[in-house]
PDB file of N, CA, C and O in Angstrom:
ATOM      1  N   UNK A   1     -99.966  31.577-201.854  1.00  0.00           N
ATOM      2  CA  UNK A   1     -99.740  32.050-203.212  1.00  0.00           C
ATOM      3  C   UNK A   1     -98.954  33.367-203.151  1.00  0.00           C
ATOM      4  O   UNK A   1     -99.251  34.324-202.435  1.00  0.00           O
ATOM      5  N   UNK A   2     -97.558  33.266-204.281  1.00  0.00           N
ATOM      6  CA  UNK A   2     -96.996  34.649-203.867  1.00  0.00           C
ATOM      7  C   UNK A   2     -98.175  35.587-204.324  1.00  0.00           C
ATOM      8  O   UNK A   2     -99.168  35.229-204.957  1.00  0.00           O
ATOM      9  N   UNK A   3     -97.845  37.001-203.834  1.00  0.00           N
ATOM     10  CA  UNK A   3     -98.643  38.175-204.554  1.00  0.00           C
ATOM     11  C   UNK A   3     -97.642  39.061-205.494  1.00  0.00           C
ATOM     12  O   UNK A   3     -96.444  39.214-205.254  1.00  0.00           O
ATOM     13  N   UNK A   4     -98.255  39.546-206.465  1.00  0.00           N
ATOM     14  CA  UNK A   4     -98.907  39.586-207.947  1.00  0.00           C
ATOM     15  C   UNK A   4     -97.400  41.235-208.138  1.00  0.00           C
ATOM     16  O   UNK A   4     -97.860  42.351-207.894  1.00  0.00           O
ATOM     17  N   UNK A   5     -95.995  41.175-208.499  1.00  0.00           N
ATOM     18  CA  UNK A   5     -95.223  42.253-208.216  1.00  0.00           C
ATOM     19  C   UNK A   5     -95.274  42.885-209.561  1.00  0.00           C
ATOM     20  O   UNK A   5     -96.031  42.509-210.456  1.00  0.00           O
ATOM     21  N   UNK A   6     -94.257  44.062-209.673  1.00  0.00           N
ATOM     22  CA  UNK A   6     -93.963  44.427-210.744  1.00  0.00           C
ATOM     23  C   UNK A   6     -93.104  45.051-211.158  1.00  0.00           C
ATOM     24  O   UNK A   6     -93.877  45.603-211.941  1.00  0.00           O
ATOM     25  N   UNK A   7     -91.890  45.650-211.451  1.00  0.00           N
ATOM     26  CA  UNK A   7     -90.849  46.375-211.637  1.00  0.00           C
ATOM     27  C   UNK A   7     -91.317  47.904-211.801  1.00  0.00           C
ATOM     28  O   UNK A   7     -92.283  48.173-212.516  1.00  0.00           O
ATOM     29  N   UNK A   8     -90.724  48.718-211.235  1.00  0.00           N
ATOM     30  CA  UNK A   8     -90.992  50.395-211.251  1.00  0.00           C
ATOM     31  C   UNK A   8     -91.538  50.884-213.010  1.00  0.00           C
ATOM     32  O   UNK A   8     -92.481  51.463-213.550  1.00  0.00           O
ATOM     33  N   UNK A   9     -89.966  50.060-213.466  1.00  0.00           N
ATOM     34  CA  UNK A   9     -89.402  50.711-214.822  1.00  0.00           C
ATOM     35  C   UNK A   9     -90.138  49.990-216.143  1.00  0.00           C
ATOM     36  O   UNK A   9     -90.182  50.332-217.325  1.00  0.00           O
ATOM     37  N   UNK A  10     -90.843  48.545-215.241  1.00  0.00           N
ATOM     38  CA  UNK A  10     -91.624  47.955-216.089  1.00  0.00           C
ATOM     39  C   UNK A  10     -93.400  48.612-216.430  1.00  0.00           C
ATOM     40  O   UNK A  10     -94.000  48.702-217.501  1.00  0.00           O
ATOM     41  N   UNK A  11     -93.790  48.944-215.151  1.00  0.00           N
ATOM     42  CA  UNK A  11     -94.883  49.640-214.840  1.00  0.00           C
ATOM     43  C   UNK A  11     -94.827  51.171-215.956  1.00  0.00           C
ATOM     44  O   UNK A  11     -95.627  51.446-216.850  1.00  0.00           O
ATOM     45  N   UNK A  12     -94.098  51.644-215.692  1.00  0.00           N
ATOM     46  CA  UNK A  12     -93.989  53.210-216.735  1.00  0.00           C
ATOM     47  C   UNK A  12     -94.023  52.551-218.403  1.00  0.00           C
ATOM     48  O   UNK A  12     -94.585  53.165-219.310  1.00  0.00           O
ATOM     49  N   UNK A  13     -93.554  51.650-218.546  1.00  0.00           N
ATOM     50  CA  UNK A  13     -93.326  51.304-220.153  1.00  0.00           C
ATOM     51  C   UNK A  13     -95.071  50.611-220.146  1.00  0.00           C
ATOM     52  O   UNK A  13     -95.990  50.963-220.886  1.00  0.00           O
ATOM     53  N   UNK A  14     -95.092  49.971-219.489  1.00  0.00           N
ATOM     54  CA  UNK A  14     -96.591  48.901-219.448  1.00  0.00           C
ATOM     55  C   UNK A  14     -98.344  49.967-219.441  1.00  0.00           C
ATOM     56  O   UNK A  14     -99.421  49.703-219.975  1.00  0.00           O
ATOM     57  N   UNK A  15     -97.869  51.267-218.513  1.00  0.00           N
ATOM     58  CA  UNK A  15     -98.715  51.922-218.496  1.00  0.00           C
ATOM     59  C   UNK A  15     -98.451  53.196-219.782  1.00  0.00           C
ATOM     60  O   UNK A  15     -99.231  54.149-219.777  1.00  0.00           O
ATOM     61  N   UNK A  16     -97.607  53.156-220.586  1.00  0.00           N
ATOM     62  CA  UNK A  16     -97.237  54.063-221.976  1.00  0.00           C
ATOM     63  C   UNK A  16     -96.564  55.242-221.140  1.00  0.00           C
ATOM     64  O   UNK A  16     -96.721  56.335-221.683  1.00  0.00           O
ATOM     65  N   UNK A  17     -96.061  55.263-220.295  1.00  0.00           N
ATOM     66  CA  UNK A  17     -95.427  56.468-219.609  1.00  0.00           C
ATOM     67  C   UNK A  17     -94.127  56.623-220.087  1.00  0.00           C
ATOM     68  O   UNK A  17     -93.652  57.686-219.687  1.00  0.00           O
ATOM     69  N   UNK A  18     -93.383  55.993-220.771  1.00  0.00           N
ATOM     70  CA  UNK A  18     -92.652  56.398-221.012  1.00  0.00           C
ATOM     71  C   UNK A  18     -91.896  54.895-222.538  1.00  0.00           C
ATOM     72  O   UNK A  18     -92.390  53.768-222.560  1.00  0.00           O
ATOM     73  N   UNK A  19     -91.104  55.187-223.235  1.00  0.00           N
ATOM     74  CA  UNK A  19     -91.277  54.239-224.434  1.00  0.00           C
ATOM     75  C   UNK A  19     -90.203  53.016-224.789  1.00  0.00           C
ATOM     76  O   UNK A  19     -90.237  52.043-225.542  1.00  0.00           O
ATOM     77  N   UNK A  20     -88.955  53.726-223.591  1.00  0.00           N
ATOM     78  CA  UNK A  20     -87.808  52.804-223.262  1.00  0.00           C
ATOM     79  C   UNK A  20     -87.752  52.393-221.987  1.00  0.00           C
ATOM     80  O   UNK A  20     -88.440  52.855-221.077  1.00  0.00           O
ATOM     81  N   UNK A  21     -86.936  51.519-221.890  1.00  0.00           N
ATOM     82  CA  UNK A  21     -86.241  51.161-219.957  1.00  0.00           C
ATOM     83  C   UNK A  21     -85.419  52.233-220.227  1.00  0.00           C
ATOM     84  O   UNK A  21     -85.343  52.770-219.121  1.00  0.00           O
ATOM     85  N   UNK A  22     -84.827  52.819-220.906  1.00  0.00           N
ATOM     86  CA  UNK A  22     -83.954  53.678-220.903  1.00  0.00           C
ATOM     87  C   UNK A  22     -84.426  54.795-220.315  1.00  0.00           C
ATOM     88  O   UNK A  22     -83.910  55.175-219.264  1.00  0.00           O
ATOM     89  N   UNK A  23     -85.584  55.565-220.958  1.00  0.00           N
ATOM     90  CA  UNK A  23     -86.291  56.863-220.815  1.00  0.00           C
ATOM     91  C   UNK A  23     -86.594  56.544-219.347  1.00  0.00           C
ATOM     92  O   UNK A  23     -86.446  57.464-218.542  1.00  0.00           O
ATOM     93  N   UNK A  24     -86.971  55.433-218.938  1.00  0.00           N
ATOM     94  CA  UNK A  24     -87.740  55.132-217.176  1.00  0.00           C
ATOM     95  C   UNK A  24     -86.820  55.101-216.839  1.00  0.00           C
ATOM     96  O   UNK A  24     -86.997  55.672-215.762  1.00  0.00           O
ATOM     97  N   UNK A  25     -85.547  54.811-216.874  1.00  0.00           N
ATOM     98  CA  UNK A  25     -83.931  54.595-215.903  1.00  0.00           C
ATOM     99  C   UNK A  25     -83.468  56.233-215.678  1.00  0.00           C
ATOM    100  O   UNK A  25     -83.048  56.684-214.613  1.00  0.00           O
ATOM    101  N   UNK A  26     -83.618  56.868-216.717  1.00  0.00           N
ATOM    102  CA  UNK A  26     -83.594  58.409-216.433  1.00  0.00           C
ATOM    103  C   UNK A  26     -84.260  59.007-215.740  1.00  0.00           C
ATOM    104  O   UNK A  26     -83.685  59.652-214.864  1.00  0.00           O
ATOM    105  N   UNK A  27     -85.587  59.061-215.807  1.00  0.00           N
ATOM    106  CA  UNK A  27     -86.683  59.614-214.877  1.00  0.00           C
ATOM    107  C   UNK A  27     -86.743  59.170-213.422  1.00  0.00           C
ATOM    108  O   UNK A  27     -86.760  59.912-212.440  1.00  0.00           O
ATOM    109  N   UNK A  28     -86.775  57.628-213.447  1.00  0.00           N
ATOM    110  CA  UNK A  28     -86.248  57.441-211.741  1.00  0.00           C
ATOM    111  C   UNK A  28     -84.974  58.023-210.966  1.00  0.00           C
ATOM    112  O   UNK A  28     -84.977  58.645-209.904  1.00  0.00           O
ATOM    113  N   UNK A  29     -83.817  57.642-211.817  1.00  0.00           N
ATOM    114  CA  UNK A  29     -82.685  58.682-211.270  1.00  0.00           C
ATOM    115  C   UNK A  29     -82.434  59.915-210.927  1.00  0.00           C
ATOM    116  O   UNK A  29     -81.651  60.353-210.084  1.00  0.00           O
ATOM    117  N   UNK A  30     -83.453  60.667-211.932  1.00  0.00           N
ATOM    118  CA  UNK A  30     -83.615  62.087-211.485  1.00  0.00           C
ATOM    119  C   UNK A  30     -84.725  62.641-210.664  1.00  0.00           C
ATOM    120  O   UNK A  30     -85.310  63.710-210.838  1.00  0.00           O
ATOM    121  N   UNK A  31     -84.983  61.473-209.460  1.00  0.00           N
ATOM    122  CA  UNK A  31     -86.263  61.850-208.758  1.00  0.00           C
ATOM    123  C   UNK A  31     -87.377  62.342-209.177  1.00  0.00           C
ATOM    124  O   UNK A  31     -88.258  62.642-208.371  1.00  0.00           O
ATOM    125  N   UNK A  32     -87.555  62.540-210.748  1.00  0.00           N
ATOM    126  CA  UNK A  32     -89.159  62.218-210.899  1.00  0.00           C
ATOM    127  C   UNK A  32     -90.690  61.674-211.164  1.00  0.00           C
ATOM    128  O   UNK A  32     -91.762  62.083-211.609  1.00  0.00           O
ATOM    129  N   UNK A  33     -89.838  59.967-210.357  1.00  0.00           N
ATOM    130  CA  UNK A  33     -91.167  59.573-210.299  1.00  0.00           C
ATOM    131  C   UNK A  33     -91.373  59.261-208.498  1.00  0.00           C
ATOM    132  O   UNK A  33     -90.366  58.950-207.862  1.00  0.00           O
ATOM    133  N   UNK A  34     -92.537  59.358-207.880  1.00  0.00           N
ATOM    134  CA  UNK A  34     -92.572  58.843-206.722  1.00  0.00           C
ATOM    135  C   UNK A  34     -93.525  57.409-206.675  1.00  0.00           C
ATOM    136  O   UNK A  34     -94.106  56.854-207.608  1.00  0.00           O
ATOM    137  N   UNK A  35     -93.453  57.024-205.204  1.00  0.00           N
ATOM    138  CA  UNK A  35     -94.034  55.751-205.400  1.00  0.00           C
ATOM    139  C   UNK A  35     -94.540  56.214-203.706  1.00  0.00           C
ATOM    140  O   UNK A  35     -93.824  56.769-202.872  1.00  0.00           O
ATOM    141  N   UNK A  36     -95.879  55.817-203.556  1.00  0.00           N
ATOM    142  CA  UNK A  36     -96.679  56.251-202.438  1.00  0.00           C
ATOM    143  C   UNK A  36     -96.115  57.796-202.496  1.00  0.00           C
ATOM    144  O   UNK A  36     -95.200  57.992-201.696  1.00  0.00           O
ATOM    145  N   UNK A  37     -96.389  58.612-203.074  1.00  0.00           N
ATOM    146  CA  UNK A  37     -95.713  60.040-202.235  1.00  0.00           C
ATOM    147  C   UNK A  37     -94.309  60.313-201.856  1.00  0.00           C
ATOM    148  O   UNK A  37     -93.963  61.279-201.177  1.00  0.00           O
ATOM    149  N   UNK A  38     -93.433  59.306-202.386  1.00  0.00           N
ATOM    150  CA  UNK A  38     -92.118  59.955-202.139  1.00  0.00           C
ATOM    151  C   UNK A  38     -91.622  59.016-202.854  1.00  0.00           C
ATOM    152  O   UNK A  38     -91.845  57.825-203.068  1.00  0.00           O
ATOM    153  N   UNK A  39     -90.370  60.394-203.415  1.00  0.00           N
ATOM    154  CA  UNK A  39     -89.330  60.200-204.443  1.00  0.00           C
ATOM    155  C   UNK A  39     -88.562  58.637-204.303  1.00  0.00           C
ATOM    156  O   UNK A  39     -87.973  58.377-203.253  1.00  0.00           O
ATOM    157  N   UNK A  40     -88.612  57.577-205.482  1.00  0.00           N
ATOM    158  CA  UNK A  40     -88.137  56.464-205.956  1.00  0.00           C
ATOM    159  C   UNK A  40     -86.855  56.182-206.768  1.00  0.00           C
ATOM    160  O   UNK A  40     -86.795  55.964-207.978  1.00  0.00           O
ATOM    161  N   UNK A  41     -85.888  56.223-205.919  1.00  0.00           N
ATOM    162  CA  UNK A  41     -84.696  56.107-207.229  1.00  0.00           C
ATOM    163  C   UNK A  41     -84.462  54.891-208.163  1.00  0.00           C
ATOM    164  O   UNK A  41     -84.133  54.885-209.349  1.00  0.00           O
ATOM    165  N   UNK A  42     -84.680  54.013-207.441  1.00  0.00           N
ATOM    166  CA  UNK A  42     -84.129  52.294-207.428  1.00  0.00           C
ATOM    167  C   UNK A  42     -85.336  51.710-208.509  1.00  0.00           C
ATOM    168  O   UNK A  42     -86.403  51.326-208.029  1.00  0.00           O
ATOM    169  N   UNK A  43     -85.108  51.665-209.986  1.00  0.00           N
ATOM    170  CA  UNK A  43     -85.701  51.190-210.909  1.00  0.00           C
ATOM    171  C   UNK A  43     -86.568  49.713-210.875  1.00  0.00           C
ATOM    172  O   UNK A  43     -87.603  49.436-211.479  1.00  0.00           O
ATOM    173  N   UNK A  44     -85.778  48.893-209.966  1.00  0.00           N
ATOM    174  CA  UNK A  44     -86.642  47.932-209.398  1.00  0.00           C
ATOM    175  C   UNK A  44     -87.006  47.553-208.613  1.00  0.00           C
ATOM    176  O   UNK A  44     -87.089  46.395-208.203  1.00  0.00           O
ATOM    177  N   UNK A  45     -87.472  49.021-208.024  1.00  0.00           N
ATOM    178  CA  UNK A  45     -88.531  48.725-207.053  1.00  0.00           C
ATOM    179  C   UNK A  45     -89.273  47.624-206.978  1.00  0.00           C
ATOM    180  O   UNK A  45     -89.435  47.402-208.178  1.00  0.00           O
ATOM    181  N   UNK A  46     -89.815  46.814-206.441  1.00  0.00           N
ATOM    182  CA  UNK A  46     -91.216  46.248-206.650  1.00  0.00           C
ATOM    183  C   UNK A  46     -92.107  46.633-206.447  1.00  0.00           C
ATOM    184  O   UNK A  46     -92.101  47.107-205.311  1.00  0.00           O
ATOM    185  N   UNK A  47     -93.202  46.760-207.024  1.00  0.00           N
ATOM    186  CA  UNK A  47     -94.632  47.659-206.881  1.00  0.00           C
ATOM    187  C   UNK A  47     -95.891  46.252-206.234  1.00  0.00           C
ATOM    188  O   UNK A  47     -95.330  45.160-206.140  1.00  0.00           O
ATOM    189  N   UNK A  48     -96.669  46.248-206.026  1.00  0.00           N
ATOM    190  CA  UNK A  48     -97.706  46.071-205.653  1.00  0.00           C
ATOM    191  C   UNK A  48     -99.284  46.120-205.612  1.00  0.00           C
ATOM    192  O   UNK A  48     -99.666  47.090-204.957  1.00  0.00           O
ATOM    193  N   UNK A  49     -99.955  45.618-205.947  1.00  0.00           N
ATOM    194  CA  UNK A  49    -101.552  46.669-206.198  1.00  0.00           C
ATOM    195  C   UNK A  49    -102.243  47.509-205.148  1.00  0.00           C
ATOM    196  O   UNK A  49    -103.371  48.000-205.203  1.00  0.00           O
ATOM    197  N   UNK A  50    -101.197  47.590-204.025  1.00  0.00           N
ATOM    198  CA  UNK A  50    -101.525  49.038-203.049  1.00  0.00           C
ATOM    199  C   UNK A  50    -100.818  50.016-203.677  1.00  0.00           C
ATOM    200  O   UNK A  50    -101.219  51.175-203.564  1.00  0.00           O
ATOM    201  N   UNK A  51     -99.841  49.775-204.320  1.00  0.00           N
ATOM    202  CA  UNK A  51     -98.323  51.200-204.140  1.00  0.00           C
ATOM    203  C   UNK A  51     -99.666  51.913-205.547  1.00  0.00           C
ATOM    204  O   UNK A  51    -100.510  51.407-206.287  1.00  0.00           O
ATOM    205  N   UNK A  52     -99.129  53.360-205.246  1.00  0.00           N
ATOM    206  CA  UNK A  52     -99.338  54.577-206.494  1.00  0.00           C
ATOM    207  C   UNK A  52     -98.147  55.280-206.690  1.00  0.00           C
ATOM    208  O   UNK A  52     -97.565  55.867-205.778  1.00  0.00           O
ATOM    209  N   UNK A  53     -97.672  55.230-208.131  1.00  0.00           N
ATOM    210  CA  UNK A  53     -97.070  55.614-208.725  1.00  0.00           C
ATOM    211  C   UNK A  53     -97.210  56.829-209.429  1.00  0.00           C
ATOM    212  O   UNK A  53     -98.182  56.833-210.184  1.00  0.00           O
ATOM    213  N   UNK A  54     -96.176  58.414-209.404  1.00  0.00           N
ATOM    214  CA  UNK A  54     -96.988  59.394-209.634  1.00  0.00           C
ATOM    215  C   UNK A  54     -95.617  59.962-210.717  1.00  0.00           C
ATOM    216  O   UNK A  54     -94.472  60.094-210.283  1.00  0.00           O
ATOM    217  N   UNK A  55     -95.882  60.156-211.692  1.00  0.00           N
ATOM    218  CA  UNK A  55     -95.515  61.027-212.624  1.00  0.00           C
ATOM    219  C   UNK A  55     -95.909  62.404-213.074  1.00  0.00           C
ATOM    220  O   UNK A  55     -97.136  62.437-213.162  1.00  0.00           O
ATOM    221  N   UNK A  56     -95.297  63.694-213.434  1.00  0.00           N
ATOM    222  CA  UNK A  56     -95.764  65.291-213.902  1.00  0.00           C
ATOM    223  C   UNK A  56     -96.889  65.216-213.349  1.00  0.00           C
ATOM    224  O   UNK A  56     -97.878  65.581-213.984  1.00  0.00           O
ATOM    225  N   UNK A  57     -97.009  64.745-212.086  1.00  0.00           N
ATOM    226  CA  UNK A  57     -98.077  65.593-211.671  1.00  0.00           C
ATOM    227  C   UNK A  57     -99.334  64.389-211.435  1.00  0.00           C
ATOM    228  O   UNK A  57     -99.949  64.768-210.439  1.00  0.00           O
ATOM    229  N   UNK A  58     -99.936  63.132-211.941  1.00  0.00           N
ATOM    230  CA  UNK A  58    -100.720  62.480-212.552  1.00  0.00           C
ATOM    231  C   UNK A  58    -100.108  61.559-211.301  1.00  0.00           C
ATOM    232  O   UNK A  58     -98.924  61.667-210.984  1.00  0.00           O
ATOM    233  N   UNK A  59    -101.128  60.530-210.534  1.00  0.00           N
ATOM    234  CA  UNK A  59    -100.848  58.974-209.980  1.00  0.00           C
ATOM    235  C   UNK A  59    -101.839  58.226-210.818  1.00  0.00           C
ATOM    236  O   UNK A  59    -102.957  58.408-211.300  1.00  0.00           O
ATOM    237  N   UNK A  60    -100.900  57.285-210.770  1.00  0.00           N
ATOM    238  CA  UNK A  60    -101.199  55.842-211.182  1.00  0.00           C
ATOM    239  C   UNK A  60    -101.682  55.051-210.271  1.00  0.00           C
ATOM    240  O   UNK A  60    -100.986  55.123-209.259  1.00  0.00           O
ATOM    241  N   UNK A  61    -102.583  54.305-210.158  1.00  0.00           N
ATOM    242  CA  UNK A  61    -102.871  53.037-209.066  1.00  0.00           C
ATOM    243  C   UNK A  61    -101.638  51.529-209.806  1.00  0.00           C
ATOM    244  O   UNK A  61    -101.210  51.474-210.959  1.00  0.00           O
ATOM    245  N   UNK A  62    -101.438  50.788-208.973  1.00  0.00           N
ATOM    246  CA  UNK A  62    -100.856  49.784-209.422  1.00  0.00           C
ATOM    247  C   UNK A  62    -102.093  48.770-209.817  1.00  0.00           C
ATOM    248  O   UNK A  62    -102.956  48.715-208.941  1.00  0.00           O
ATOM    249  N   UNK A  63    -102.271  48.164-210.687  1.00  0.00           N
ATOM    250  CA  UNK A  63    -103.135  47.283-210.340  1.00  0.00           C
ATOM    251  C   UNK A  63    -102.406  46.000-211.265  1.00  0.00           C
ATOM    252  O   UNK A  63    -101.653  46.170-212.224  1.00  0.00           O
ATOM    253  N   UNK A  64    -102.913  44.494-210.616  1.00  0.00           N
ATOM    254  CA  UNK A  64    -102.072  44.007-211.028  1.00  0.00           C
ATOM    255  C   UNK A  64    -102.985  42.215-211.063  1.00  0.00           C
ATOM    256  O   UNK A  64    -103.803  41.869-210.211  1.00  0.00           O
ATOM    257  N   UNK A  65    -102.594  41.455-212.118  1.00  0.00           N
ATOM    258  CA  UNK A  65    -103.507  40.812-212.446  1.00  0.00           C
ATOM    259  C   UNK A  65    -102.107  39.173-212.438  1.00  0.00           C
ATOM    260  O   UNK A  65    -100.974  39.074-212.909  1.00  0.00           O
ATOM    261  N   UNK A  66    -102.860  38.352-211.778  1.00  0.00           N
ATOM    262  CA  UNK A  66    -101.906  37.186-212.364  1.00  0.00           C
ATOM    263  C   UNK A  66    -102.939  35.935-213.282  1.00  0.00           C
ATOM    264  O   UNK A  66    -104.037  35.497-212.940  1.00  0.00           O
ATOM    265  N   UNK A  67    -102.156  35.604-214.479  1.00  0.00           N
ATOM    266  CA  UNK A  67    -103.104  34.954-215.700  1.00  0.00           C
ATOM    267  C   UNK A  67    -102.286  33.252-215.480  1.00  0.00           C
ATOM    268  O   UNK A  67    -101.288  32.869-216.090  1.00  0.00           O
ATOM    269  N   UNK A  68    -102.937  32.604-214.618  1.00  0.00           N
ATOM    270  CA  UNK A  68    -102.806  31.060-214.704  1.00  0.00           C
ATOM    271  C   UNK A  68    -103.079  30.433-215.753  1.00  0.00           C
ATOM    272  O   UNK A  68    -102.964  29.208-215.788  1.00  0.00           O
TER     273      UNK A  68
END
């Protein structure tokens, strides 16, 4: 079974971090979001339910659910 991904830029809108792909396409470009502890440029990333995602300061856990 694949495991369960998620887009960087999708994750920030999904978790209310931010209110566009637009606003998240900015913030990744300007190195401030990281993913495990270091700076993420590439908006589609794929995330994982190990990776943490950290914004102003605050991490996120990924967590991630698939609905059959």
């Amino acid at each position: 079974m694949a495991e369960a991904t998620i887009k960087l830029d999708q994750f920030l809108k999904l978790q209310g971090l931010v209110q566009t792909g637009g606003e998240a396409k900015l913030l990744i470009q300007a190195g401030e979001v990281l993913v495990n502890g270091e700076i993420e440029t590439r908006r589609g990333r794929k995330l994982v339910p190990t990776d943490e995602v950290t914004l102003d300061g605050y991490t996120y856990p990924v967590e991630l659910t698939i609905n059959n």
